[in-house]
C-alpha positions in Angstrom: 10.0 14.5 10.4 6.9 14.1 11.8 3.3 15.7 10.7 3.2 17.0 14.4 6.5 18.2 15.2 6.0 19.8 11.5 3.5 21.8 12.5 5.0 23.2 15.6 8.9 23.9 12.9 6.0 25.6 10.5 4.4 27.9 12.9 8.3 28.9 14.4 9.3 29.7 10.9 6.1 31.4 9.6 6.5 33.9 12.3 10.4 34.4 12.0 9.7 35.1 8.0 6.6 37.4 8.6 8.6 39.5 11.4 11.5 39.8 8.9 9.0 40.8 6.1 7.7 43.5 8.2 11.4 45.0 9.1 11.8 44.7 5.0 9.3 47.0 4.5 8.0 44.5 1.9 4.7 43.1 1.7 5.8 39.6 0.4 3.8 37.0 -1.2 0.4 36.4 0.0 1.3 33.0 1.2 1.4 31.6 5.1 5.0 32.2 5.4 4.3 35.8 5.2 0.9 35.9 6.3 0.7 37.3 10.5 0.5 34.8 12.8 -2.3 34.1 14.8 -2.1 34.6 18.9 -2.1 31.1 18.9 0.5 30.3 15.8 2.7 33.1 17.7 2.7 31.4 21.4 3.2 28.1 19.5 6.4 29.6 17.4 7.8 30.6 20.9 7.5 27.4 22.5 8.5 25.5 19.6 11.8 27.9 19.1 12.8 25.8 22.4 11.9 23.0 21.4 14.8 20.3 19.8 13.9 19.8 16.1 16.4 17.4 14.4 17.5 18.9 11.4 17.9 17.8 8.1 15.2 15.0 8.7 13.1 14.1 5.6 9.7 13.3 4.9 9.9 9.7 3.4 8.1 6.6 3.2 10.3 4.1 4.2 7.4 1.2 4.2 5.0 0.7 1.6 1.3 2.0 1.9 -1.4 1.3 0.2 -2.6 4.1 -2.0 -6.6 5.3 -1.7 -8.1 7.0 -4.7 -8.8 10.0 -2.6 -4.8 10.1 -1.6 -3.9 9.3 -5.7 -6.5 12.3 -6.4 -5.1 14.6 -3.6 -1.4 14.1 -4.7 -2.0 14.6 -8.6 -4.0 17.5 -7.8 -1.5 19.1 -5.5 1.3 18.5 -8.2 1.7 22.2 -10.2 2.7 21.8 -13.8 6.5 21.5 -13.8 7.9 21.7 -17.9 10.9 19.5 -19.0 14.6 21.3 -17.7 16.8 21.1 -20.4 19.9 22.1 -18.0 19.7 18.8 -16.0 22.1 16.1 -16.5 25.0 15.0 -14.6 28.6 16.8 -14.3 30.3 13.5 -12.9 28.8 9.7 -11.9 28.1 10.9 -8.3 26.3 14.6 -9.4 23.4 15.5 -11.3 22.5 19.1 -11.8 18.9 20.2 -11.4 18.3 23.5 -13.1 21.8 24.2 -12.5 21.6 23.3 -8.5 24.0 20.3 -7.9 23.0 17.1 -6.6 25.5 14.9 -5.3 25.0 10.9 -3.7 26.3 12.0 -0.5 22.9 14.7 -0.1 20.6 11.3 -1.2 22.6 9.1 0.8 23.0 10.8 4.4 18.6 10.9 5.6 19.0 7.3 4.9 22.3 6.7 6.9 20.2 4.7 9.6 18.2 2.6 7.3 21.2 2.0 5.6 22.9 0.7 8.7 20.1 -1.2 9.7 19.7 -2.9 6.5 23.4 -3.7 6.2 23.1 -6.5 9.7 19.5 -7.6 9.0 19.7 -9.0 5.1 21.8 -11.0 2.8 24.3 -8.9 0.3 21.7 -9.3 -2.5 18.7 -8.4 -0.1 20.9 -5.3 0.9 21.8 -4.6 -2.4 17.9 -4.6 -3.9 16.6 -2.4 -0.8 19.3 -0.1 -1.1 18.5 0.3 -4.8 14.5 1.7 -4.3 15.3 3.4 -0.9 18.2 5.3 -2.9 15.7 6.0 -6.1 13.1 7.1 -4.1 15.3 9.4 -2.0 17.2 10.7 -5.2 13.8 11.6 -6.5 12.3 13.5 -3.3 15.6 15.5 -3.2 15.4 16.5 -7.1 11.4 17.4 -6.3 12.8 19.7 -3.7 15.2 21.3 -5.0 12.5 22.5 -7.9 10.0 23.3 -4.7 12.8 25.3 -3.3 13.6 27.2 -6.2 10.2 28.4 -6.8 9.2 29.4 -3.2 12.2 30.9 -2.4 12.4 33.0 -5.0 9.5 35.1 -3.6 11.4 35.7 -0.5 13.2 39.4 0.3 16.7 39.8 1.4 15.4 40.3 4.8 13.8 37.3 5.0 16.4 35.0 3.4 18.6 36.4 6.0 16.0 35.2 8.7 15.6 32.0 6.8 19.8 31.5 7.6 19.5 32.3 11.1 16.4 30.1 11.7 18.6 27.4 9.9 21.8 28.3 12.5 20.0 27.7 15.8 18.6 24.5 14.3 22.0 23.7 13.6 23.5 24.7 16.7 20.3 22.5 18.4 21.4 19.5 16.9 25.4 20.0 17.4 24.4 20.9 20.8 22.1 17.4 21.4 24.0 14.9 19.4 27.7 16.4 19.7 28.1 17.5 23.0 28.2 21.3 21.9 31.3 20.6 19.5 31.3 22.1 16.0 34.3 20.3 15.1 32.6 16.7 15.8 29.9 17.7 13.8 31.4 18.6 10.5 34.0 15.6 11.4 30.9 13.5 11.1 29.4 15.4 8.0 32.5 15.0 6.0 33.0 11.2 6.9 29.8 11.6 5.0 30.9 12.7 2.0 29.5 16.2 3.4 30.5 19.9 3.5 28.6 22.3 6.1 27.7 24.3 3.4 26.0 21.1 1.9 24.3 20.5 5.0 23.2 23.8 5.8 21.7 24.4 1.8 19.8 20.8 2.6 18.3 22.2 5.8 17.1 25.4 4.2 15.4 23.5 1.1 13.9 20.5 3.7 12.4 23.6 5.9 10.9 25.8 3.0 9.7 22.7 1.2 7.7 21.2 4.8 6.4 24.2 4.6 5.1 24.4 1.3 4.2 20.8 1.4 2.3 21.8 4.7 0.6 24.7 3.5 -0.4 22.4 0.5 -1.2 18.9 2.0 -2.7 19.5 5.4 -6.0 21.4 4.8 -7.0 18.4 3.0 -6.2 15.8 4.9 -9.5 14.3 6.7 -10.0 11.2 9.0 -13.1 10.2 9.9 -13.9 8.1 13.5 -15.1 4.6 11.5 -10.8 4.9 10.2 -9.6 5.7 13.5 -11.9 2.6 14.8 -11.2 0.6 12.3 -7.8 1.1 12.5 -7.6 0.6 16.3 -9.3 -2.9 15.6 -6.9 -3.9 13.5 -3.6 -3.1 15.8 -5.8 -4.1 18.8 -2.6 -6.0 19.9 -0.9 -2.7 20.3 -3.2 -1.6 22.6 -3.2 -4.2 25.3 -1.6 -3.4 28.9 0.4 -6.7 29.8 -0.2 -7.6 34.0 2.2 -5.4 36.1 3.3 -6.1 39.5 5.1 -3.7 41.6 8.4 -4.3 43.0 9.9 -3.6 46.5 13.5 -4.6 47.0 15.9 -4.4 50.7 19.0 -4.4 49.0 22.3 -5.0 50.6 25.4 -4.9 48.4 28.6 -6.6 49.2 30.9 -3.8 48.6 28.6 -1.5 50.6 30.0 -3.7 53.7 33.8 -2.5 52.8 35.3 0.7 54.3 34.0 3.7 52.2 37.8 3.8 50.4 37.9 0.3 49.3 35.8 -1.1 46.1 34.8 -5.0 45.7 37.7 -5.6 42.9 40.4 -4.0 45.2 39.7 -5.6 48.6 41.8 -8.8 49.6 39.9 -12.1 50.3 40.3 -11.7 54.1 38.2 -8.3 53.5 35.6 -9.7 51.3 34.7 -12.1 53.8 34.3 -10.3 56.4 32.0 -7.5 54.7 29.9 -11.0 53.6 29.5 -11.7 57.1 28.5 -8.3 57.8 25.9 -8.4 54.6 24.6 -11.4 56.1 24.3 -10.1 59.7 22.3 -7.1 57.7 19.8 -8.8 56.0 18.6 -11.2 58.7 18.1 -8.0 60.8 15.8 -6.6 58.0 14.1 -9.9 57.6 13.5 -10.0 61.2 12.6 -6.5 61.3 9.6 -6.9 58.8 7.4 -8.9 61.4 6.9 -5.6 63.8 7.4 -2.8 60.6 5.9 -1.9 57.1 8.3 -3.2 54.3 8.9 0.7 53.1 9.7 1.6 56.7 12.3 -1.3 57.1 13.4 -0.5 53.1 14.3 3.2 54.7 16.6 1.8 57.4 18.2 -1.4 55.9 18.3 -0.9 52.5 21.7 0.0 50.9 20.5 -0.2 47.4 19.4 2.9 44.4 15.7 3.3 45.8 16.6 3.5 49.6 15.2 7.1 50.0 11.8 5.6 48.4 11.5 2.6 50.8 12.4 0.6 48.6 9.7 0.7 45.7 11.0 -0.1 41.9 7.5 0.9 40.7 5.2 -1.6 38.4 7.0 -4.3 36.4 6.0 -6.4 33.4 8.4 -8.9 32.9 11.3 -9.6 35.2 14.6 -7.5 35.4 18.0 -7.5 33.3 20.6 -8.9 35.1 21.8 -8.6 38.1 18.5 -7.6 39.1 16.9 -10.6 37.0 17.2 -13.6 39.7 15.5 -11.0 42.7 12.8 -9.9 40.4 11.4 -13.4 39.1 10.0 -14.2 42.0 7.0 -11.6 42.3 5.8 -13.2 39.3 4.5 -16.2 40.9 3.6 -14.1 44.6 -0.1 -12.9 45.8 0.1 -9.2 46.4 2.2 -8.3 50.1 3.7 -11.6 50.0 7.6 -11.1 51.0 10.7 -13.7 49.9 13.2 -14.8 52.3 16.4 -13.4 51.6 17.7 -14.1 48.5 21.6 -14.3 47.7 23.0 -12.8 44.4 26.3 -12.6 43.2 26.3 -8.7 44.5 25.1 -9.4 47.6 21.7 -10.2 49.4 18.1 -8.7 48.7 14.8 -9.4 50.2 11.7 -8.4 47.7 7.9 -7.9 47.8 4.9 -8.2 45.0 3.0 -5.1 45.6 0.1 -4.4 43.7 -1.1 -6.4 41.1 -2.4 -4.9 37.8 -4.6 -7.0 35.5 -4.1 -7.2 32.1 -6.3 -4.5 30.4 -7.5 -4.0 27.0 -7.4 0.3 26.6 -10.8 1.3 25.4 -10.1 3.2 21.8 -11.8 6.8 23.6 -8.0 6.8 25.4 -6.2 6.2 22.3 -8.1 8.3 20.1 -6.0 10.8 19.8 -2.9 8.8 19.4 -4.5 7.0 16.7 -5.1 9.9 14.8 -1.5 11.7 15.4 -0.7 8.3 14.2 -2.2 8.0 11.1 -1.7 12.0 10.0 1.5 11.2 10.5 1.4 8.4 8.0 -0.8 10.1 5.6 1.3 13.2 5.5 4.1 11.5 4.8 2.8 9.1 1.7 1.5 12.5 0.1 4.7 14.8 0.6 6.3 12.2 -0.9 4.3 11.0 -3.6 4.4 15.2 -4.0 7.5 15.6 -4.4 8.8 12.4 -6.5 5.8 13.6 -9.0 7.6 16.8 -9.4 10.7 15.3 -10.4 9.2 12.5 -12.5 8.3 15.6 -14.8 11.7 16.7 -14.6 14.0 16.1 -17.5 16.8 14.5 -15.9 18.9 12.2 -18.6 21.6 10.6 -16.4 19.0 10.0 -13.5 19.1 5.8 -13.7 23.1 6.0 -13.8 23.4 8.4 -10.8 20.9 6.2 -9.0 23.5 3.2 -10.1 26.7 4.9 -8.9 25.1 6.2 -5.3 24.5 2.2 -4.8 27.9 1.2 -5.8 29.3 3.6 -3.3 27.5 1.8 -0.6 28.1 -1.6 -1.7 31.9 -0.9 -2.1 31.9 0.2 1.2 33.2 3.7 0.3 30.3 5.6 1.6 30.5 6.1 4.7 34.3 5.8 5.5 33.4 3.9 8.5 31.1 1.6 6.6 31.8 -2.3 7.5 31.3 -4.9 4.8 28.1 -6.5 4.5 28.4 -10.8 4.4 
């Protein structure tokens, strides 16, 4: 999850737990989830309660980044004291229990489903195997550090607000069931357990990723500081990213075979006596609109001959940087080697017949850093945030006593190389 879709989730939840806190009678802890929000924080919680979070996202660093002194400094002096926990060990190769809370692969193994199915098509077996080792220790370790971050700021919370904290967790729930599964509970926990998932599993990881962002929030982001020479210097050295390519807008009379048929008849269906005659009548068509373009506009012709998608808009596809996928590739080429307002003759296709236009031509253009600012910035917090939370986190369970850590670690692998987590996994070459 991103720093700035973080901070809308934070100011949601902050307001939910205060408001609960208040119908508890109980003053709570003097921290920001029980603190009253702001006018500000409280229009922001409204918007951002209808606004689609994805759930049980985690804050990881997925690529390596450099680490400053001032980020070393910031993390270690983030990092509360955390004694050895004499309860933790494992209970079976695939669980380890952290201060009695159980740990299982399948909770280390599902935030990294994608890069696990990414990695599986783009590397060799041993590639696979290595990446999948440190992506799996780092994970294993970020969940262990929140589990211990949980414990501690939950326990400040009353019933009242740990019933709020359930019901925040539901409509992110129903959000995401509602986005990615078509509104269906059953496809959902279908896809958790083929996961090696219960709901309950995925519902107690929600609650400990939300509480901890929070924390981690709270913690993190009132340091974090970027000055204009980083923005600039960081803008000069991803200048390539910044660099509009030369557009050229496109204007297409299209005229479709199958638009030539009766309405009841498609292309595949008709008989070769019926094909031919709606070619004839394409052709008939599009020398008409041809002709028609010496006394009109092109978008005033476009309105009465075209039978393509942007009919109603005279036929304007809008700025272009690179010609079309097919079928729309061998019309579109063209404008690329046209002066603006110059018009092709008609052009066949394998659909049918088009006539196209180069509209406007845009330059290539270099954007000056003032208009990516901003996106720099949201950019590098983003970046910044995460490297912390997670150096955060993995400190806390560094300082952990955890005995049968490596050999968990070594049995979430082999689950993935063996191809038995997921259930649908495919083999890797």
């Amino acid at each position: 999850m991103k720093f700035s879709q973080i901070g809308r989730l934070m100011f949601s939840l902050a307001a939910v737990l205060w408001l609960a806190a208040c119908e508890s009678g109980s003053p709570g802890p003097s921290s920001a989830l029980d603190r009253e929000p702001t006018l500000a924080e409280k229009a922001e919680a409204e918007r951002a309660n209808k606004v689609a979070v994805r759930g049980a996202s985690n804050v990881q660093a997925t690529t390596q980044v450099s680490r400053t002194n001032g980020a070393s400094a910031l993390a270690a002096a983030t990092a509360p004291s955390v004694q050895p926990i004499s309860r933790a060990g494992a209970v079976s190769p695939d669980i380890v229990l952290v201060d009695a809370e159980p740990l299982c692969s399948a909770e280390v193994l599902y935030p990294l489903r994608e890069q696990i199915a990414k990695s599986r098509t783009q590397t060799t077996r041993t590639g696979f195997i290595e990446d999948l080792y440190r992506a799996v220790r780092r994970q294993a370790q970020e969940e262990i550090g929140r589990i211990l971050m949980f414990r501690g700021a939950s326990a400040k919370f009353s019933d009242a607000q740990k019933t709020a904290l359930d019901g925040f967790v539901k409509r992110e729930l129903n959000q995401r069931v509602e986005r990615e599964f078509d509104g269906s509970h059953a496809r959902f926990e279908l896809h958790l357990k083929e996961h090696g998932l219960t709901l309950d599993q995925y519902k107690a990881a929600q609650r400990r990723q939300i509480v901890v962002q929070q924390e981690l929030y709270e913690t993190i982001v009132p340091q974090l500081r970027l000055r204009r020479d980083e923005l600039l210097a960081f803008y000069r050295e991803h200048q390539d990213q910044y660099v509009q390519p030369e557009s050229r807008e496109l204007w297409m009379i299209e005229a479709p075979f199958e638009r030539f048929l009766p309405e009841w008849l498609t292309w595949a269906r008709a008989d070769a006596a019926a094909q031919a005659q709606a070619r004839l009548k394409t052709v008939r068509h599009i020398r008409e609109a041809h002709t028609a373009l010496s006394e009109s506009t092109f978008a005033e012709v476009a309105m009465k001959y075209c039978r393509g998608v942007h009919a109603s808009e005279g036929g304007a596809w809008g700025p272009i940087g690179k010609p079309l996928q097919a079928p729309y590739d061998l019309v579109s080429s063209p404008i690329f080697k046209f002066s603006e307002e110059q018009v092709s003759d008609p052009i066949e296709t394998a659909l049918g017949w088009c006539i196209v236009k180069c509209g406007k031509i845009t330059p290539q253009r270099v954007v000056p850093f003032d208009e990516v600012q901003d996106e720099i910035r949201k950019a590098m917090m983003d970046e910044r945030f995460a490297t912390l939370a997670g150096e955060h986190v993995r400190r806390l369970a560094e300082r952990a006593s955890i005995s049968s850590f490596e050999a968990f670690v070594s049995e979430t692998v082999r689950l993935v190389a063996t191809n038995s987590w997921p259930r649908s996994a495919d083999g890797v070459e």
